[in-house]
N, C-alpha and C positions, 0 to 999 in steps of 0.2 A: 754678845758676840757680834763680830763685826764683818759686812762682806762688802771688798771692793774692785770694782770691777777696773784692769787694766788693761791696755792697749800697746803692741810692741809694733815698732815700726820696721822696713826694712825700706828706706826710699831708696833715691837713685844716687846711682854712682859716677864717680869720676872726682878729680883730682888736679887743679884746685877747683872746686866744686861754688861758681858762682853765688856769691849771697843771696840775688833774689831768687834764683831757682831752687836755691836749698829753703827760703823760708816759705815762696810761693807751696812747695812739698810737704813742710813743716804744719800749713796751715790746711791743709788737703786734708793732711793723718787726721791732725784733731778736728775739722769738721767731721770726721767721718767716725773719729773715735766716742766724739761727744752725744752723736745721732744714737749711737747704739749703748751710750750711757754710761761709758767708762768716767772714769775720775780723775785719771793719771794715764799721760803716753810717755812711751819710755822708747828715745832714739840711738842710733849707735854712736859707736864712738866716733869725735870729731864730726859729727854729722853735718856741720855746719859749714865745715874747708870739705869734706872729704879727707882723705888716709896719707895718700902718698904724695906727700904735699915736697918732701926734700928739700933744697934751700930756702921755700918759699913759707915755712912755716914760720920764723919768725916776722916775717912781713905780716902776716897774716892772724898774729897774734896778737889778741888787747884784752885791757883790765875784766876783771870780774862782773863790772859795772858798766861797761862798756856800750857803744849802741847795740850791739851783737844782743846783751842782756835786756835793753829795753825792747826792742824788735819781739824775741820771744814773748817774756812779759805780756805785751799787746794781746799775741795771739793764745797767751793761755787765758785771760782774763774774754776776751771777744768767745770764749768759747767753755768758760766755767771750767776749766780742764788742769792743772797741776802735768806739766811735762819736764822730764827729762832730757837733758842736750849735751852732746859732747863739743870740745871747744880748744883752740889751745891758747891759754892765758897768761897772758903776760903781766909781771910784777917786775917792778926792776927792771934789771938785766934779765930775770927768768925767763923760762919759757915753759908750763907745765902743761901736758897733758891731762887735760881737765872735766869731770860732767857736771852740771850745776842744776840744780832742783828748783822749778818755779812755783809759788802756790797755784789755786783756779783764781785768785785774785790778782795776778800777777807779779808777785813779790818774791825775793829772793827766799827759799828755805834754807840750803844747803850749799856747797863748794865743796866738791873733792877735788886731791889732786893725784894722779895714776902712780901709786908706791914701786912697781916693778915695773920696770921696762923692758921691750920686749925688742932683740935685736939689732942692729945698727944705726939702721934710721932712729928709731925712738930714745938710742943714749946718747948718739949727738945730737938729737934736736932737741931734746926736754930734759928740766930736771926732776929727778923722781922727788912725789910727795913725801912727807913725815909721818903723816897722822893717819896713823891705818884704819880708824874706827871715827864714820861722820855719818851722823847718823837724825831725823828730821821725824814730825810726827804727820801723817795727812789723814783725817776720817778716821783718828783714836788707832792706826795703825803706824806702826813704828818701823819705818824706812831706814834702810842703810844702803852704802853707796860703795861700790868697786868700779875698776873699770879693768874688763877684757883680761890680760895674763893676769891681773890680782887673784882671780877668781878657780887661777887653777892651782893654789897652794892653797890644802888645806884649813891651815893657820890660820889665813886670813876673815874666812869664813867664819872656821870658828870662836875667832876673837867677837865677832857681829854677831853669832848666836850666845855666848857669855853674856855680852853686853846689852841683849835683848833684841836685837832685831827682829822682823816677825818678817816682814819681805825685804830682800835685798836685792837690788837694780843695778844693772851690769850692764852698761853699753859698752859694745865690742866690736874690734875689726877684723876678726880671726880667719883667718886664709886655707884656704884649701890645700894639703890634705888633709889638713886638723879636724875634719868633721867629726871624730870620736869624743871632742870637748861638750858641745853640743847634745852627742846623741847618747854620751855615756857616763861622763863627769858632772856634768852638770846635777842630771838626777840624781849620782852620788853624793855630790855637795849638800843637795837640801835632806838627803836622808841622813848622811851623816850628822848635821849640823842638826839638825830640824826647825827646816824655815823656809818658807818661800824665796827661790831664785829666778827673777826677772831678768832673761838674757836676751839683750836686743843685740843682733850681727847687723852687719854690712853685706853687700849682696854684690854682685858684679865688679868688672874685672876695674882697678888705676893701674898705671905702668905697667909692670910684670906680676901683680898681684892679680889673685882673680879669689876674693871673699864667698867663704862659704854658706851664708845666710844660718837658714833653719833656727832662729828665733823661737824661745820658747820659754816656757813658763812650767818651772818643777815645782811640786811639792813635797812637803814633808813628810809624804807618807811614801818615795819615791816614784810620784807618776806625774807623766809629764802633761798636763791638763791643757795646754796648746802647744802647735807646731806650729811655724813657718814654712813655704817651698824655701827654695832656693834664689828667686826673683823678687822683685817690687812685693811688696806684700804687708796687710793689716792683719793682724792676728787678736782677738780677747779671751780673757778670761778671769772669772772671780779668782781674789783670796777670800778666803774662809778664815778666821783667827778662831772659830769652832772646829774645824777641821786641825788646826794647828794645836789647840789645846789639847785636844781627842789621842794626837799623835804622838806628842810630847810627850802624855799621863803611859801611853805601850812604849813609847820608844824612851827607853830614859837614860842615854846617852850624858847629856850633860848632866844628868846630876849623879851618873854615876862615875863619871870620871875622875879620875886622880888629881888633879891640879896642883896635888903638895908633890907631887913626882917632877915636876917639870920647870922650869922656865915661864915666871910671869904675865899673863895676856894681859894684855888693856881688857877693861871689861866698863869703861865709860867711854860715851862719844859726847861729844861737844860740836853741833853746827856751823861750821862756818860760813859766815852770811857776808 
């Protein structure tokens, strides 16, 4: 059995949120996450522009491969650490709402691109992703990837627990008065599903938004094993994949459910690097 120790970040806010002071912040978290021996930071969404970016997002938007990704890179490798980052990515003419998985060696794992979108700003600035299930290995633990409203429909989840996920990583920019996502659904997702839910928020106010942080780390047995406040904040805590098998063997949800009843789930992910 396997335990990894992660790291949720809540940096600073604001919107468009300069490169160097998002990556100066970026490089803070994981010195600080690396000192206390995590493996993996896990940032919010678009952490790198900031949230409420409005016209300025496709300015602000480039390739998967971009310097954006080398920049990261750097500081995961300068710091043995695998981190999670949200981004908005441009292909083409696209423009997705995106989070991308770095190894501790600096190298691309993953690519998601955000399946739901959430309210105005996000369906005329992005196009929603395809592929709901991307899913990456780090330390024999098997990762998967949502971003923010993914994470509050069921399905989503449980297509990631089908297809094996053991921790799934959700960088988010969920706004206040939604604190209930956080303090109630979340811990319902991983008990439902049965699997570790890595929710990293956003914290303080861009334009009329003001993010309701509380970052936190559910498990499959429904407890939520860290919290965030509400401000700047570093949070840890292990996954256990012995805790997760222990859960799994009482809770036996998925394998007792009906699946010839229903509508087919993806239950393969494929990495997009």
């Amino acid at each position: 059995m396997t335990q990894l120790r992660i790291a949720l970040s809540q940096g600073p806010s604001g919107a468009p949120l300069p490169r160097a002071e998002a990556l100066a912040a970026l490089e803070s978290a994981a010195a600080r996450a690396a000192e206390a021996g995590a493996r993996l930071l896990v940032t919010p969404e678009l952490s790198l522009t900031g949230y409420a970016l409005g016209p300025a997002t496709a300015e602000l938007a480039e390739e998967a491969e971009g310097p954006a990704a080398e920049a990261v890179g750097e500081i995961a490798a300068r710091h043995d650490l695998a981190i999670v980052y949200g981004y908005p990515e441009r292909d083409g003419e696209a423009v997705y709402n995106s989070a991308r998985l770095i190894d501790p060696a600096g190298k691309p794992l993953a690519n998601y691109r955000k399946t739901h979108l959430f309210g105005t700003f996000e369906n005329t600035a992005f196009t929603p992703g395809d592929e709901p299930v991307v899913q990456a290995e780090l330390d024999g633990v098997r990762l998967g990837l949502l971003v923010c409203y993914d994470v509050e429909f069921p399905e989503t989840v449980r297509a990631h627990a089908l297809a094996g996920t053991e921790l799934l990583l959700v960088p988010t920019a969920l706004m206040r008065p939604y604190e209930f996502v956080p303090r109630t659904l979340i811990p319902t997702r991983a008990w439902e599903s049965q699997l570790y839910v890595a929710y990293a928020n956003r914290q303080g106010a861009e334009d009329d938004l003001t993010f309701a942080g509380l970052s936190c780390l559910a498990a499959p047995d429904g407890t939520v094993r860290a919290r965030a406040g509400t401000g700047e904040d570093l949070v840890l805590a292990d996954v256990d994949t012995g805790l997760l098998a222990a859960s799994r063997a009482e809770n036996t949800y998925l394998t007792d459910l009906r699946t010839d009843l229903f509508h087919p789930v993806h239950r393969q992910g494929v990495p997009r690097r």
